[in-house]
C-alpha positions as CSV (number, residue, x, y, z in Angstrom):
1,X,4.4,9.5,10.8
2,X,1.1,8.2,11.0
3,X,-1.9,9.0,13.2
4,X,-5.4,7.8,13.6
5,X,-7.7,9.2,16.1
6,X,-11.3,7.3,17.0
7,X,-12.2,5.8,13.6
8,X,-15.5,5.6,13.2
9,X,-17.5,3.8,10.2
10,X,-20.5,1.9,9.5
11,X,-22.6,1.1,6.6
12,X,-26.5,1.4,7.2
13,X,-27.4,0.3,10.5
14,X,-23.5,-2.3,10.9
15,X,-20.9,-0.3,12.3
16,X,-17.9,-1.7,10.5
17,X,-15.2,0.3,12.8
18,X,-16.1,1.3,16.5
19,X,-13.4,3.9,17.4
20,X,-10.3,2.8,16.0
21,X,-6.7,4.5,17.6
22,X,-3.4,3.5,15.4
23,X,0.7,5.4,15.4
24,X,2.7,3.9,12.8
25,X,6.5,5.3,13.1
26,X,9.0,6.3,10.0
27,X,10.5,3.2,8.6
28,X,8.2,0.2,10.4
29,X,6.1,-2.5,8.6
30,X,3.4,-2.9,10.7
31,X,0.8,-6.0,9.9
32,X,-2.8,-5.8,11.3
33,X,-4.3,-9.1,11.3
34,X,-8.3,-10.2,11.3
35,X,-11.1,-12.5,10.4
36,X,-12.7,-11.2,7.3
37,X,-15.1,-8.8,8.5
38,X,-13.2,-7.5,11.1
39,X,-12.6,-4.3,9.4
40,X,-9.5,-4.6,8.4
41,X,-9.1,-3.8,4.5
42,X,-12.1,-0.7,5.3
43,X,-9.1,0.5,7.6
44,X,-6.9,0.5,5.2
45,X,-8.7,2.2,2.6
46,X,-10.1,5.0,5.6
47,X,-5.9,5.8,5.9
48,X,-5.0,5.7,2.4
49,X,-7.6,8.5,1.8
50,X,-9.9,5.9,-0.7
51,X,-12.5,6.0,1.6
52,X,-14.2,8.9,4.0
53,X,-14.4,8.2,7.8
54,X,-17.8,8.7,9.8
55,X,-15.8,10.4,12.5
56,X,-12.3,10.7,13.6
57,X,-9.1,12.1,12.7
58,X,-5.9,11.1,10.3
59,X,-2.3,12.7,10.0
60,X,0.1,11.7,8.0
61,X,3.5,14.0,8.7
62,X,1.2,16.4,10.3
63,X,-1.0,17.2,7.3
64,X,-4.5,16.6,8.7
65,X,-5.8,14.2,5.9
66,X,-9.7,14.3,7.0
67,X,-10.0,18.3,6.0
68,X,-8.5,17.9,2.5
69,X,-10.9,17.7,0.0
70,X,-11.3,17.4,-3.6
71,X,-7.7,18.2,-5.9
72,X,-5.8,19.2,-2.8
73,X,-6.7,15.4,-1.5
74,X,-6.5,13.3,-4.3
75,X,-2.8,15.2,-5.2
76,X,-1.7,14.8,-1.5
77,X,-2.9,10.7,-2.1
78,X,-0.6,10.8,-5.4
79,X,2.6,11.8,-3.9
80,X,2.5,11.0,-0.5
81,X,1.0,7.4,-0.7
82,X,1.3,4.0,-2.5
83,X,-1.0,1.1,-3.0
84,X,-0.6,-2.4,-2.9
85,X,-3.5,-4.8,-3.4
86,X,-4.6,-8.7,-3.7
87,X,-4.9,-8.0,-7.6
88,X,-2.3,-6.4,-9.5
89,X,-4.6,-3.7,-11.2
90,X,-1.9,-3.3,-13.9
91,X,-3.5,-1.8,-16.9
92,X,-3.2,-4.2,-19.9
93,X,-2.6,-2.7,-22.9
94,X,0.6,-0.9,-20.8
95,X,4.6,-2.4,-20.5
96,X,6.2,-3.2,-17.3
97,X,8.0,0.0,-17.8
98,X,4.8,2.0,-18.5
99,X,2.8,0.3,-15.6
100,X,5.4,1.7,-12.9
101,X,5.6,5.0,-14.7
102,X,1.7,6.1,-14.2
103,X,1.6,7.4,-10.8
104,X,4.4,9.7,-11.6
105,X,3.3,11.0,-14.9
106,X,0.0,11.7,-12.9
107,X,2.0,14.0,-10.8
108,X,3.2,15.9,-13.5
109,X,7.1,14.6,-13.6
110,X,9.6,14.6,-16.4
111,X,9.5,11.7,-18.2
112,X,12.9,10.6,-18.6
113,X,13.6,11.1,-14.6
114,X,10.5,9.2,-14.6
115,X,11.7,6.4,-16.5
116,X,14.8,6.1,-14.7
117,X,13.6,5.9,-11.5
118,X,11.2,3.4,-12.9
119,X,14.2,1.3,-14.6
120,X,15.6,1.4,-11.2
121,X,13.0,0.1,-8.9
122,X,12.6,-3.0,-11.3
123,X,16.2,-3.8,-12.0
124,X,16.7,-3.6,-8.3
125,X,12.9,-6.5,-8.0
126,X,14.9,-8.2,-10.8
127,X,13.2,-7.3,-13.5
128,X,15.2,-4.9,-16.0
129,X,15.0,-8.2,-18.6
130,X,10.9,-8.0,-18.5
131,X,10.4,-4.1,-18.6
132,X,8.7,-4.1,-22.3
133,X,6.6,-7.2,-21.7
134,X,2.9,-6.4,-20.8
135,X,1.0,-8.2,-18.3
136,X,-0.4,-11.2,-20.1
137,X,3.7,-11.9,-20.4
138,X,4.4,-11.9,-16.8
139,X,3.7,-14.1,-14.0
140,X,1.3,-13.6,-11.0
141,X,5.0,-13.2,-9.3
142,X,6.0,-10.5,-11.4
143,X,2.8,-8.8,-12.0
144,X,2.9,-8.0,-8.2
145,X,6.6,-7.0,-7.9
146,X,5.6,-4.0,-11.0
147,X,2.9,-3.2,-8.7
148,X,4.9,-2.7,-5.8
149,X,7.5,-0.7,-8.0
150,X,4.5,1.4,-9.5
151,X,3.4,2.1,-5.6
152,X,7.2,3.5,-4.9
153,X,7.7,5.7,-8.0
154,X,6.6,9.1,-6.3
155,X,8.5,8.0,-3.1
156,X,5.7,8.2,-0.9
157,X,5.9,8.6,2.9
158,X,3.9,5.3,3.4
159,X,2.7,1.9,1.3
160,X,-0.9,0.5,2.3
161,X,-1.1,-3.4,1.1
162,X,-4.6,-4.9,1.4
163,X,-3.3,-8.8,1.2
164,X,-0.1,-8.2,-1.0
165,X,0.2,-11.9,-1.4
166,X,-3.1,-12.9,-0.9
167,X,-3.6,-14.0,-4.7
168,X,0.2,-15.8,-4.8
169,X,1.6,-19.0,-4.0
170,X,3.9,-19.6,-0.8
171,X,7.0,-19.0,-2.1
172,X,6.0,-15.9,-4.3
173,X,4.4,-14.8,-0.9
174,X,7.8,-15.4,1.1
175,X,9.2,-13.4,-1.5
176,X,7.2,-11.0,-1.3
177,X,7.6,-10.1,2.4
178,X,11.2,-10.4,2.1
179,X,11.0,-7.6,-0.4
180,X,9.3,-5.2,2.2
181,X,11.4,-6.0,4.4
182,X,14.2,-5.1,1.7
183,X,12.8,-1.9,1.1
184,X,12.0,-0.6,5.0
185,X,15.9,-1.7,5.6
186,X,17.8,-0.7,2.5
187,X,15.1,2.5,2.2
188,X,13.6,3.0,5.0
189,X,10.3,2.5,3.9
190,X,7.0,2.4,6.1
191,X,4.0,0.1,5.1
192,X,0.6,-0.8,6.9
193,X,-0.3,-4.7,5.3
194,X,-3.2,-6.2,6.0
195,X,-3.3,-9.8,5.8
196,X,-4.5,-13.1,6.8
197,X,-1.1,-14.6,6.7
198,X,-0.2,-15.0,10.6
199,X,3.5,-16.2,9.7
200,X,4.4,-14.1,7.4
201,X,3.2,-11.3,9.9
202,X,5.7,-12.3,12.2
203,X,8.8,-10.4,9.4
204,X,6.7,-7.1,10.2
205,X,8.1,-4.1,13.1
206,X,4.7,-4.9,15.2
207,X,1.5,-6.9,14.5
208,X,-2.0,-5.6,15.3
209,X,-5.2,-7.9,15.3
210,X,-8.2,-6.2,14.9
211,X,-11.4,-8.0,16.1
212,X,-15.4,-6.8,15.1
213,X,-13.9,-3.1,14.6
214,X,-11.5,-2.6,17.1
215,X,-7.8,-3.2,17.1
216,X,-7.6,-5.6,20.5
């Protein structure tokens, strides 16, 4: 599904990735684990289209992601990939509901199917009883499972999560994982996670560790 062809990057003079190779396969989690500064979360955001390679190539289902550009990228980005970070980035002044319902209201989608599917996805992270609370009402738990839901809505061929449980406690974090693991079984859903979090790592298809730029 995934392909990733001599990833270069480097910021002035420090090259932050020296050629990096990576095939992710419909349906696997796949954790890559690293020291901070390995390159790691850069990676991440290189794949998910957030940030520009120096040199190299990406496909994702065949679509050649470093020659899109402009609108054609960003709506490629909106349907075809979800987002998972350390912080929650819900917007505040938004519900639950509302929260999982932006991406796909981005892509233009009716708003009832919308809502549905965005009922579904929390009833099914056991939260249909919290759908009209805001953030500030929800805990760190919670907040991360509407993320997750939010990343889903537009069924996207592949979830990048830069330390999903990075900012939760160990049994929020066990959850967590189990709920990828959840969704890759019951959905067959591919992720790429990046995290620190060597036994939790271990629930993944295949674990990568990546080391001064380089997957080793």
């Amino acid at each position: 599904m995934l392909e990733a062809k001599n990833i270069t990057k480097q910021y002035g003079n420090l090259p932050i990735l020296k050629g990096v190779n990576l095939t992710i396969q419909h349906g696997e989690i796949v954790s890559i684990l690293g020291s901070s500064g390995a390159g790691k979360s850069t990676l991440l955001h290189i794949l998910g289209t957030l940030d520009t390679a120096d040199s190299g190539e990406i496909f994702l289902n065949k679509t050649p992601l470093h020659t899109l550009k402009g609108k054609k990228l960003s709506t490629f980005r909106n349907k075809q990939i979800g987002f998972i970070f350390q912080f929650h980035h819900l917007l505040p002044e938004f519900t639950a509901l509302e929260n999982v319902c932006i991406p796909a209201w981005i892509a233009k989608r009716k708003t009832n199917e919308v809502q549905q599917e965005a009922k579904r996805l929390l009833d099914i992270f056991g939260l249909s009883n919290r759908i009209d609370n805001k953030p500030n009402q929800l805990s760190g738990g919670e907040q991360q499972r509407v993320a997750v839901a939010r990343a889903l809505i537009n069924k996207p061929s592949i979830v990048f999560a830069d330390e999903p449980t990075g900012n939760l406690d160990s049994t929020n974090a066990k959850e967590m994982h189990a709920l990828f693991t959840q969704l890759r079984d019951e959905f067959n859903q591919t992720f790429l996670i990046v995290t620190h979090n060597e036994e939790l790592a271990t629930l993944s298809n295949r674990v990568l560790h990546m080391k001064d730029g380089m997957i080793v």
